[in-house]
N, C-alpha and C positions, 0 to 999 in steps of 0.2 A: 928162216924159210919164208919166202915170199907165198901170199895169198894169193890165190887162183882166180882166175877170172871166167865168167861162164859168158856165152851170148844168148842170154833169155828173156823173159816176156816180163812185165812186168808183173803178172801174179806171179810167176816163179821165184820173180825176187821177193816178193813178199811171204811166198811159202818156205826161202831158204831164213829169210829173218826170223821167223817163227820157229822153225827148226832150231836156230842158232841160241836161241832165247828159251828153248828148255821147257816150254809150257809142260802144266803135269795134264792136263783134258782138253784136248781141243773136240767142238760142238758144232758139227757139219752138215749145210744145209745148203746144196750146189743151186744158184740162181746165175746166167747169165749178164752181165761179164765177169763174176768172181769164182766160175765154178773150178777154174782150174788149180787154185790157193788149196781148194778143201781135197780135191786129186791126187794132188805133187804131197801134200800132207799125210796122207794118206798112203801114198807108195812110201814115204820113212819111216809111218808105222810099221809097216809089212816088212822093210828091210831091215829095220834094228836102227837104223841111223837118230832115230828120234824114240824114247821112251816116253810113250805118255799115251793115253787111254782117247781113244775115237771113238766119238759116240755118230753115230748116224741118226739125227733124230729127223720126225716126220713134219716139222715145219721151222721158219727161222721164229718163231713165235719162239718153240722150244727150244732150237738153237743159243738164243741169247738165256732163256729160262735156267739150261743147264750150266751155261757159262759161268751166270751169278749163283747157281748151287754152288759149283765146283766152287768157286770165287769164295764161297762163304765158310768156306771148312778150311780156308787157306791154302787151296791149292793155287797156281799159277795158272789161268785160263784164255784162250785163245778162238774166236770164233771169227765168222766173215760173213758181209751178206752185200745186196744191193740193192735202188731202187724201190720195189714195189715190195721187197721183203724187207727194208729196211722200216718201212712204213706197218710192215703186219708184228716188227717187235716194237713199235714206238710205245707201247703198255710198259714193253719190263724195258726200258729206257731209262725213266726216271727211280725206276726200283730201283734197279740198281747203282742208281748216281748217289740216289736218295740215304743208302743203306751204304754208302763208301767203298764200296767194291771195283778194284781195279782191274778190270776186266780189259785187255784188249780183243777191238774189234777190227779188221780192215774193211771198207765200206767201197764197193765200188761203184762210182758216179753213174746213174742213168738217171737218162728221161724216163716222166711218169704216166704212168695210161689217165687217161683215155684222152688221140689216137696212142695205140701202142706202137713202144717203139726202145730198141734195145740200146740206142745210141748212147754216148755220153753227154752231160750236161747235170750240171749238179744242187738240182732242184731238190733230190732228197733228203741229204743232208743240210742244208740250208733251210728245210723245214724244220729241222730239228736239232735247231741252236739252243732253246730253250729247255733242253733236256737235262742238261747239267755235266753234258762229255766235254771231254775238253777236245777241240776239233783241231789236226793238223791235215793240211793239205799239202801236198808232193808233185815236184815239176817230172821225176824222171825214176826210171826203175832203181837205182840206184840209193836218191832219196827213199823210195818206198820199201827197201832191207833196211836200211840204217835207222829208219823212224819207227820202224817195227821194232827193234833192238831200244832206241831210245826208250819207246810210249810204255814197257816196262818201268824203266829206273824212272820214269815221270810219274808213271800213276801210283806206284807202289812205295815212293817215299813216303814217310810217316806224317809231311807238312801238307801231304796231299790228296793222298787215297780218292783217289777219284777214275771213274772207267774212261780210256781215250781211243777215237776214231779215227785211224790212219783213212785218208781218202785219197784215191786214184781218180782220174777221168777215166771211164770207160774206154774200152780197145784203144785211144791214142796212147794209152799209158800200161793198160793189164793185157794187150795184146801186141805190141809191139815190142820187138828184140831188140837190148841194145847189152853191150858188154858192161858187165856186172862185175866189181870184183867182191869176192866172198870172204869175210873176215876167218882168223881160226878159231876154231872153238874155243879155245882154251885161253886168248883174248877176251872174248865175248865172254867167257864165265869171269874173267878177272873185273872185267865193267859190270858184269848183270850177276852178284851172287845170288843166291838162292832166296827165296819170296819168305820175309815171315813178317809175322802182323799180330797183332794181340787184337784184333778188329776181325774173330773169326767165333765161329760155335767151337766149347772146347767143354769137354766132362770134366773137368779138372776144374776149370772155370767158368762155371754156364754164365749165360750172358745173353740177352736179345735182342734179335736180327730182325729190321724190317717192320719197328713197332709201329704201332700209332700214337698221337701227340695231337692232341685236341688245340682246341684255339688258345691255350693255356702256356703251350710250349712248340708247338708247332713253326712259330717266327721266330723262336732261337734256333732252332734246327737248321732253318732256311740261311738265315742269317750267316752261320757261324760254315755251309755250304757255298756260301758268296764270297766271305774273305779268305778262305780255302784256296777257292779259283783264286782269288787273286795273288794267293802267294804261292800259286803256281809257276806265274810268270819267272819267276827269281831263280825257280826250281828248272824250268825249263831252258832257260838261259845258260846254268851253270851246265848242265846235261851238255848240252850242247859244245860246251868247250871241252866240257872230258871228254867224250866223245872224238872229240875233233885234236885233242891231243893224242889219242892213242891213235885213233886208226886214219889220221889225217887227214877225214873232211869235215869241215865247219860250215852250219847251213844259216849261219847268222841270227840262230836264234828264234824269236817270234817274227819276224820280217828278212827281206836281203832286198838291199837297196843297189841298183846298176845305174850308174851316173847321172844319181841325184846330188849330189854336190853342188853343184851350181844353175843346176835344171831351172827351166821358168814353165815346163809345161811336163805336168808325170801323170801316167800311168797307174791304175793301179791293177792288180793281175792278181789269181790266183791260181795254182796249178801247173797244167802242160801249156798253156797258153803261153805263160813266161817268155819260151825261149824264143818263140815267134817276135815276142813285144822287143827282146834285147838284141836282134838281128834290124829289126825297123831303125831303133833307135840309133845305133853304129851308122845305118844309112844317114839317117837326119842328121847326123852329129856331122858328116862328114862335110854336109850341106851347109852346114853352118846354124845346125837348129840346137838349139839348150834342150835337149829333151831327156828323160828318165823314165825307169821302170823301180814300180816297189811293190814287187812280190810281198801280199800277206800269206805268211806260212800255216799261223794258226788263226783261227777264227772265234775257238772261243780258248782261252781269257783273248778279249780282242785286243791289237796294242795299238791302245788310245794314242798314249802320250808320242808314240813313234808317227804316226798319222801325224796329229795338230802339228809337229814340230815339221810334219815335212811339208804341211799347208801352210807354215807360217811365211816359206821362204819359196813359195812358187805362182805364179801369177793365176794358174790354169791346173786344176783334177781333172782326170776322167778315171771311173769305174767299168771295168769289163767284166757283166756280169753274165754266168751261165744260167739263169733263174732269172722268173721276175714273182713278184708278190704282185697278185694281180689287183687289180685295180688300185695303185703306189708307184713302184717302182723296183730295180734290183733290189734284193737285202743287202747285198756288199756297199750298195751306195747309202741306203739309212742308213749303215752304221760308219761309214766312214764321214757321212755329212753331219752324225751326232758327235763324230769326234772332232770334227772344225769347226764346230758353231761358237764355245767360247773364245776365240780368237778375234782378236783387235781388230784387221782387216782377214773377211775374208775371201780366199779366192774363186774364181770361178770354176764350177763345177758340172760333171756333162755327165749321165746317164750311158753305156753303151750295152744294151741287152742283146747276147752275142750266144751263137754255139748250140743255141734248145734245138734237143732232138741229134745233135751231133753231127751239125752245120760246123763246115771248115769256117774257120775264122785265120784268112789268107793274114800276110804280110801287108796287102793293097790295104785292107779292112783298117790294120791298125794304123796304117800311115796316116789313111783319111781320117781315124781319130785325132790323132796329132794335129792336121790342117785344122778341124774342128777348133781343136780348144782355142788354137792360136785364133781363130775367127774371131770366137766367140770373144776373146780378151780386146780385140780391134773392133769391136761394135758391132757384129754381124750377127744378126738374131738368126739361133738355133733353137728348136725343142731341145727343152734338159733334158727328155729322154731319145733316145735315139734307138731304132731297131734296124742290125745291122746285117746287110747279104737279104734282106726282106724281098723273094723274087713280087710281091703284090700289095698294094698298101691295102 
Protein backbone atom coordinates (compact mmCIF):
# COMPACT_ATOMS: atom_id res chain seq x y z
CA UNK A 1 0.00 0.00 0.00
CA UNK A 2 1.45 3.14 -1.05
CA UNK A 3 1.56 6.09 1.54
CA UNK A 4 -0.55 8.99 0.95
CA UNK A 5 0.32 12.24 0.21
CA UNK A 6 -1.39 15.44 1.66
CA UNK A 7 -0.87 19.25 0.58
CA UNK A 8 -0.28 20.93 3.96
CA UNK A 9 1.45 23.62 5.86
CA UNK A 10 4.10 22.86 7.43
CA UNK A 11 2.85 22.77 11.20
CA UNK A 12 0.40 20.16 9.82
CA UNK A 13 3.32 18.24 8.80
CA UNK A 14 4.54 18.51 11.95
CA UNK A 15 1.26 17.81 13.96
CA UNK A 16 0.86 14.57 11.47
CA UNK A 17 4.59 13.55 12.80
CA UNK A 18 3.50 13.73 16.20
CA UNK A 19 0.58 11.90 15.61
CA UNK A 20 2.50 9.28 13.92
CA UNK A 21 4.99 9.07 16.95
CA UNK A 22 2.31 8.14 19.53
CA UNK A 23 3.23 10.71 22.09
CA UNK A 24 1.23 9.59 25.53
CA UNK A 25 0.62 13.87 26.66
CA UNK A 26 1.09 16.43 24.48
CA UNK A 27 1.23 20.09 26.50
CA UNK A 28 -0.52 22.93 24.61
CA UNK A 29 0.08 26.36 24.49
CA UNK A 30 -0.96 28.09 21.02
CA UNK A 31 1.70 31.21 20.27
CA UNK A 32 1.87 32.48 16.66
CA UNK A 33 3.43 30.81 14.11
CA UNK A 34 3.03 27.24 15.98
CA UNK A 35 -0.53 27.47 16.97
CA UNK A 36 -1.86 25.43 14.31
CA UNK A 37 0.70 22.11 15.49
CA UNK A 38 -1.26 22.33 18.97
CA UNK A 39 -4.91 22.70 16.76
CA UNK A 40 -4.38 19.85 14.19
CA UNK A 41 -3.37 17.85 17.51
CA UNK A 42 -5.94 18.47 19.16
CA UNK A 43 -8.64 17.67 16.38
CA UNK A 44 -6.85 13.64 16.79
CA UNK A 45 -7.47 13.89 20.19
CA UNK A 46 -11.12 14.51 19.67
CA UNK A 47 -11.22 12.01 16.67
CA UNK A 48 -9.68 8.98 18.16
CA UNK A 49 -6.79 9.08 15.65
CA UNK A 50 -4.14 9.89 18.23
CA UNK A 51 -4.41 8.38 22.01
CA UNK A 52 -2.94 10.47 24.35
CA UNK A 53 -3.90 13.09 27.07
CA UNK A 54 -4.07 17.10 26.04
CA UNK A 55 -3.54 19.17 28.56
CA UNK A 56 -4.28 22.94 27.83
CA UNK A 57 -2.10 24.63 30.15
CA UNK A 58 -2.28 28.51 30.88
CA UNK A 59 1.43 29.38 29.80
CA UNK A 60 4.30 27.76 27.60
CA UNK A 61 6.16 28.19 31.14
CA UNK A 62 3.72 25.27 32.00
CA UNK A 63 3.64 23.90 28.67
CA UNK A 64 7.25 22.57 28.69
CA UNK A 65 6.78 22.10 32.87
CA UNK A 66 4.14 19.42 32.21
CA UNK A 67 6.15 18.07 29.17
CA UNK A 68 9.15 17.18 31.67
CA UNK A 69 6.28 15.79 34.26
CA UNK A 70 4.91 13.64 31.89
CA UNK A 71 8.68 13.04 30.72
CA UNK A 72 9.56 11.95 34.06
CA UNK A 73 7.05 8.95 34.91
CA UNK A 74 8.05 7.68 31.43
CA UNK A 75 5.51 8.69 29.36
CA UNK A 76 6.36 9.92 25.74
CA UNK A 77 5.90 13.71 25.61
CA UNK A 78 5.25 16.30 22.96
CA UNK A 79 5.01 20.11 23.28
CA UNK A 80 5.46 23.20 20.77
CA UNK A 81 6.12 26.86 21.15
CA UNK A 82 7.87 30.07 19.58
CA UNK A 83 9.65 33.04 19.78
CA UNK A 84 8.75 35.05 22.97
CA UNK A 85 7.41 31.75 24.52
CA UNK A 86 10.06 30.03 23.77
CA UNK A 87 12.15 32.53 25.86
CA UNK A 88 9.26 32.51 28.82
CA UNK A 89 10.30 28.50 29.18
CA UNK A 90 14.09 29.02 28.91
CA UNK A 91 13.84 28.23 33.15
CA UNK A 92 12.56 24.51 32.51
CA UNK A 93 15.00 24.43 29.52
CA UNK A 94 18.01 23.35 31.31
CA UNK A 95 15.76 21.28 33.82
CA UNK A 96 14.85 19.36 31.75
CA UNK A 97 18.26 18.77 29.72
CA UNK A 98 19.65 18.62 33.10
CA UNK A 99 17.48 15.78 34.44
CA UNK A 100 17.82 13.68 30.99
CA UNK A 101 14.37 13.98 29.85
CA UNK A 102 13.67 13.36 26.25
CA UNK A 103 11.07 15.59 25.79
CA UNK A 104 10.37 16.69 22.22
CA UNK A 105 9.64 20.16 21.44
CA UNK A 106 8.85 21.74 17.88
CA UNK A 107 9.95 25.46 18.15
CA UNK A 108 8.74 27.79 15.55
CA UNK A 109 11.44 30.59 14.40
CA UNK A 110 10.30 34.19 15.20
CA UNK A 111 11.61 37.45 15.60
CA UNK A 112 11.83 38.76 19.16
CA UNK A 113 10.15 41.94 20.61
CA UNK A 114 10.85 44.82 21.11
CA UNK A 115 9.66 46.25 17.91
CA UNK A 116 7.31 43.40 17.73
CA UNK A 117 7.03 41.53 15.08
CA UNK A 118 5.52 37.77 14.19
CA UNK A 119 7.93 37.20 11.37
CA UNK A 120 10.43 34.49 10.97
CA UNK A 121 14.06 34.71 11.87
CA UNK A 122 15.75 32.58 14.22
CA UNK A 123 17.01 34.54 17.08
CA UNK A 124 15.18 32.32 19.63
CA UNK A 125 16.58 29.47 19.47
CA UNK A 126 19.94 30.51 18.70
CA UNK A 127 19.67 32.13 22.22
CA UNK A 128 19.48 28.96 23.46
CA UNK A 129 22.24 26.77 22.24
CA UNK A 130 23.36 26.61 25.69
CA UNK A 131 20.65 24.95 27.07
CA UNK A 132 21.57 21.44 26.58
CA UNK A 133 18.79 20.40 23.56
CA UNK A 134 20.08 19.06 21.08
CA UNK A 135 19.01 21.57 17.96
CA UNK A 136 17.74 20.40 14.44
CA UNK A 137 16.79 22.75 11.87
CA UNK A 138 14.62 21.82 8.78
CA UNK A 139 14.56 23.09 5.03
CA UNK A 140 10.85 21.93 4.07
CA UNK A 141 7.47 20.51 5.55
CA UNK A 142 8.55 17.32 4.73
CA UNK A 143 11.82 17.33 6.70
CA UNK A 144 9.83 18.86 9.47
CA UNK A 145 7.26 15.04 9.95
CA UNK A 146 10.33 13.10 9.40
CA UNK A 147 12.46 14.77 12.12
CA UNK A 148 9.65 14.77 14.27
CA UNK A 149 9.47 11.03 13.90
CA UNK A 150 13.37 10.86 13.96
CA UNK A 151 13.96 13.57 17.42
CA UNK A 152 12.13 10.53 19.17
CA UNK A 153 14.41 7.46 18.44
CA UNK A 154 17.38 10.34 18.91
CA UNK A 155 16.41 11.56 22.26
CA UNK A 156 15.13 8.57 23.72
CA UNK A 157 18.07 6.15 23.07
CA UNK A 158 19.65 4.98 26.18
CA UNK A 159 23.38 6.55 24.85
CA UNK A 160 21.35 9.80 24.90
CA UNK A 161 18.45 10.90 26.70
CA UNK A 162 18.48 14.14 26.03
CA UNK A 163 15.19 16.71 25.00
CA UNK A 164 15.44 17.91 21.13
CA UNK A 165 14.21 21.00 19.19
CA UNK A 166 12.71 20.55 15.82
CA UNK A 167 12.94 24.31 14.31
CA UNK A 168 10.89 25.64 11.30
CA UNK A 169 11.31 29.33 9.95
CA UNK A 170 8.33 30.87 10.61
CA UNK A 171 5.26 30.97 7.90
CA UNK A 172 8.06 30.39 5.14
CA UNK A 173 7.94 26.93 6.51
CA UNK A 174 4.78 26.41 9.32
CA UNK A 175 2.54 28.29 6.71
CA UNK A 176 3.24 27.29 3.49
CA UNK A 177 1.61 24.15 1.60
CA UNK A 178 3.69 21.89 -0.03
CA UNK A 179 2.84 18.04 -0.74
CA UNK A 180 3.60 15.92 2.05
CA UNK A 181 3.84 12.35 1.96
CA UNK A 182 2.60 10.59 5.27
CA UNK A 183 4.36 7.52 6.33
CA UNK A 184 1.88 4.38 7.69
CA UNK A 185 1.48 3.90 11.01
CA UNK A 186 2.49 0.71 11.33
CA UNK A 187 6.01 1.61 9.54
CA UNK A 188 6.35 4.38 12.01
CA UNK A 189 5.65 2.00 15.11
CA UNK A 190 8.15 -0.64 13.37
CA UNK A 191 11.03 2.41 13.54
CA UNK A 192 9.70 4.28 16.72
CA UNK A 193 8.69 1.30 19.32
CA UNK A 194 7.36 2.21 22.26
CA UNK A 195 9.45 4.75 24.91
CA UNK A 196 10.89 2.87 28.07
CA UNK A 197 13.74 4.06 30.23
CA UNK A 198 14.75 3.20 33.72
CA UNK A 199 15.56 7.16 34.03
CA UNK A 200 11.90 7.67 35.34
CA UNK A 201 10.02 7.81 39.11
CA UNK A 202 9.09 4.33 39.75
CA UNK A 203 7.38 2.83 43.26
CA UNK A 204 8.94 -0.24 42.72
CA UNK A 205 12.24 1.62 42.33
CA UNK A 206 12.23 4.97 43.80
CA UNK A 207 14.93 7.08 42.58
CA UNK A 208 15.56 11.04 42.31
CA UNK A 209 14.69 13.39 39.72
CA UNK A 210 16.15 16.75 39.34
CA UNK A 211 18.57 16.65 42.47
CA UNK A 212 20.95 18.91 43.52
CA UNK A 213 24.91 18.34 43.40
CA UNK A 214 27.00 20.85 45.06
CA UNK A 215 30.37 21.92 43.93
CA UNK A 216 31.33 18.38 45.06
CA UNK A 217 29.71 16.61 42.10
CA UNK A 218 28.01 19.01 40.25
CA UNK A 219 31.13 19.08 37.17
CA UNK A 220 30.67 15.43 36.80
CA UNK A 221 27.02 15.71 36.10
CA UNK A 222 27.90 18.51 33.51
CA UNK A 223 30.72 16.73 32.23
CA UNK A 224 29.31 13.25 31.65
CA UNK A 225 26.07 15.74 29.93
CA UNK A 226 28.88 16.95 27.33
CA UNK A 227 30.00 13.62 26.15
CA UNK A 228 26.50 12.45 25.97
CA UNK A 229 25.90 15.30 23.35
CA UNK A 230 28.64 14.11 21.73
CA UNK A 231 27.87 10.66 21.27
CA UNK A 232 24.80 11.90 20.05
CA UNK A 233 26.24 12.64 16.93
CA UNK A 234 26.95 8.76 16.08
CA UNK A 235 23.25 8.21 17.22
CA UNK A 236 22.05 10.65 14.97
CA UNK A 237 23.79 9.70 11.98
CA UNK A 238 22.76 6.10 12.31
CA UNK A 239 18.89 7.37 12.83
CA UNK A 240 19.28 8.88 10.03
CA UNK A 241 20.17 5.97 7.64
CA UNK A 242 17.35 3.81 9.25
CA UNK A 243 15.22 6.13 8.68
CA UNK A 244 16.21 6.67 5.09
CA UNK A 245 16.26 2.88 4.48
CA UNK A 246 12.72 2.40 5.33
CA UNK A 247 10.95 5.09 4.25
CA UNK A 248 13.36 6.44 1.61
CA UNK A 249 14.64 9.80 2.59
CA UNK A 250 18.04 10.37 3.76
CA UNK A 251 18.68 13.96 5.09
CA UNK A 252 22.62 13.36 5.35
CA UNK A 253 22.84 13.38 8.73
CA UNK A 254 24.21 16.35 10.84
CA UNK A 255 24.89 18.49 7.45
CA UNK A 256 23.96 17.99 3.50
CA UNK A 257 26.52 19.22 1.47
CA UNK A 258 25.16 20.44 -2.56
CA UNK A 259 28.20 20.77 -4.78
CA UNK A 260 30.89 21.00 -2.47
CA UNK A 261 33.17 18.67 -3.99
CA UNK A 262 35.27 20.86 -5.64
CA UNK A 263 33.65 24.25 -4.59
CA UNK A 264 36.47 27.21 -3.94
CA UNK A 265 33.55 29.46 -2.60
CA UNK A 266 30.44 27.84 -0.01
CA UNK A 267 27.90 28.94 1.65
CA UNK A 268 26.80 28.09 4.66
CA UNK A 269 22.85 27.91 5.40
CA UNK A 270 20.56 26.84 7.65
CA UNK A 271 16.83 26.03 7.22
CA UNK A 272 14.34 27.34 4.29
CA UNK A 273 16.92 29.52 3.05
CA UNK A 274 18.76 26.37 1.54
CA UNK A 275 16.70 25.95 -1.36
CA UNK A 276 17.16 29.53 -2.43
CA UNK A 277 21.09 29.15 -1.85
CA UNK A 278 21.00 25.57 -4.12
CA UNK A 279 18.97 27.30 -7.11
CA UNK A 280 21.91 30.56 -6.96
CA UNK A 281 24.48 28.10 -6.99
CA UNK A 282 23.12 25.76 -10.32
CA UNK A 283 23.14 29.41 -11.74
CA UNK A 284 26.80 30.17 -10.96
CA UNK A 285 27.77 26.77 -11.66
CA UNK A 286 26.59 27.17 -15.12
CA UNK A 287 28.63 30.50 -15.27
CA UNK A 288 31.51 28.87 -14.66
CA UNK A 289 31.64 29.59 -10.68
CA UNK A 290 32.91 26.59 -8.22
CA UNK A 291 30.37 27.48 -5.74
CA UNK A 292 28.60 25.26 -3.00
CA UNK A 293 26.04 25.06 -0.31
CA UNK A 294 26.45 23.27 3.30
CA UNK A 295 23.30 23.15 4.99
CA UNK A 296 24.03 22.74 8.91
CA UNK A 297 21.03 20.49 9.89
CA UNK A 298 21.87 20.40 13.55
CA UNK A 299 23.23 23.09 15.64
CA UNK A 300 23.74 21.64 18.63
CA UNK A 301 26.04 18.78 18.87
CA UNK A 302 27.54 21.27 16.13
CA UNK A 303 29.54 19.25 13.37
CA UNK A 304 32.88 20.63 13.88
CA UNK A 305 34.82 18.02 12.11
CA UNK A 306 32.28 18.44 8.86
CA UNK A 307 32.97 22.35 8.74
CA UNK A 308 37.11 22.39 9.22
CA UNK A 309 37.16 19.60 6.59
CA UNK A 310 35.07 21.68 4.16
CA UNK A 311 37.31 24.86 5.17
CA UNK A 312 40.15 22.97 4.47
CA UNK A 313 39.37 22.68 0.74
CA UNK A 314 37.84 26.13 -0.17
CA UNK A 315 39.31 29.31 -0.64
CA UNK A 316 36.17 31.53 0.66
CA UNK A 317 33.06 30.99 3.82
CA UNK A 318 30.31 32.85 4.04
CA UNK A 319 27.62 32.35 6.96
CA UNK A 320 23.93 33.31 6.31
CA UNK A 321 22.85 34.10 9.48
CA UNK A 322 19.11 34.74 10.70
CA UNK A 323 20.19 36.42 14.18
CA UNK A 324 22.97 38.48 15.28
CA UNK A 325 24.56 38.45 18.91
CA UNK A 326 24.79 41.96 19.21
CA UNK A 327 27.54 43.74 19.53
CA UNK A 328 29.79 40.29 17.82
CA UNK A 329 28.35 38.94 15.19
CA UNK A 330 26.07 35.95 13.78
CA UNK A 331 26.19 32.91 16.22
CA UNK A 332 26.28 30.55 13.26
CA UNK A 333 29.43 32.45 12.23
CA UNK A 334 31.37 32.07 15.80
CA UNK A 335 30.73 28.77 15.81
CA UNK A 336 31.70 27.98 12.45
CA UNK A 337 34.76 30.28 12.57
CA UNK A 338 35.70 28.17 16.03
CA UNK A 339 35.58 25.36 13.87
CA UNK A 340 38.31 26.61 11.25
CA UNK A 341 40.65 28.16 13.40
CA UNK A 342 42.85 25.04 13.97
CA UNK A 343 43.48 24.69 10.44
CA UNK A 344 46.79 25.09 8.51
CA UNK A 345 45.71 27.61 6.13
CA UNK A 346 42.78 29.46 6.77
CA UNK A 347 40.08 30.57 4.49
CA UNK A 348 38.45 33.63 4.10
CA UNK A 349 35.41 34.26 5.88
CA UNK A 350 32.42 36.92 5.41
CA UNK A 351 29.57 37.52 7.83
CA UNK A 352 26.01 37.77 6.00
CA UNK A 353 23.18 38.82 8.71
CA UNK A 354 20.14 38.09 6.57
CA UNK A 355 16.14 37.61 7.02
CA UNK A 356 15.59 39.52 10.93
CA UNK A 357 12.03 40.17 11.22
CA UNK A 358 11.32 37.93 8.09
CA UNK A 359 13.03 40.00 5.34
CA UNK A 360 12.96 37.89 2.04
CA UNK A 361 16.42 36.96 1.58
CA UNK A 362 16.07 36.96 -2.63
CA UNK A 363 18.16 34.81 -5.04
CA UNK A 364 19.84 38.50 -6.11
CA UNK A 365 21.03 38.63 -2.16
CA UNK A 366 22.81 35.36 -2.35
CA UNK A 367 24.44 35.65 -5.59
CA UNK A 368 25.88 38.86 -4.35
CA UNK A 369 27.17 36.91 -1.54
CA UNK A 370 29.00 34.63 -3.81
CA UNK A 371 30.59 37.95 -5.72
CA UNK A 372 31.54 38.95 -2.16
CA UNK A 373 33.55 36.08 -1.11
CA UNK A 374 35.11 35.80 -4.61
CA UNK A 375 36.22 39.68 -3.92
CA UNK A 376 37.11 39.34 -0.88
CA UNK A 377 39.67 36.17 -2.04
CA UNK A 378 40.98 38.76 -5.02
CA UNK A 379 41.96 41.56 -2.58
CA UNK A 380 38.91 43.65 -2.47
CA UNK A 381 38.30 44.82 1.12
CA UNK A 382 34.92 43.93 2.53
CA UNK A 383 33.45 44.33 6.15
CA UNK A 384 33.48 40.73 7.65
CA UNK A 385 30.10 41.52 8.60
CA UNK A 386 27.79 42.33 6.17
CA UNK A 387 23.98 43.35 6.58
CA UNK A 388 22.06 42.36 3.92
CA UNK A 389 18.51 43.92 1.73
CA UNK A 390 19.45 46.87 4.68
CA UNK A 391 16.88 49.67 2.94
CA UNK A 392 19.14 52.51 5.47
CA UNK A 393 22.71 52.23 6.91
Amino acid sequence: MANKKLFISGDDAVAEGARLARPHVISAYPITPQTVVVERLSEFVEDGSLDAEYIHVESEHSALSAAMGASSVGARAFTATSSQGLLYMAEVLPYTSGARLPVVMMNANRALATPWNIYGDQTDSLMLLNSGWIQVYVEDAQEALDMIIQAYKIAEDENVLMPMMVNLDGFVLTHTYELVEIPEQEKVDEFLPPFKTDNKMDLDNPKSLCITAGNNWNLEFKIKQELDMRKSVEVIERVDKEYGDMFGRYYGGMVDKYRCDDAEYVLVTVGSVTGTARIVVDKMRDMGHKVGVLKLRYLRPFPREVVAEVGSEVKAIGVIDKDISYGYEGTIFTNVNSALVELKELPKTMNFIAGLGGRDITKENVENMFIKLMEIVDGKEHDRIQFVNVRCE
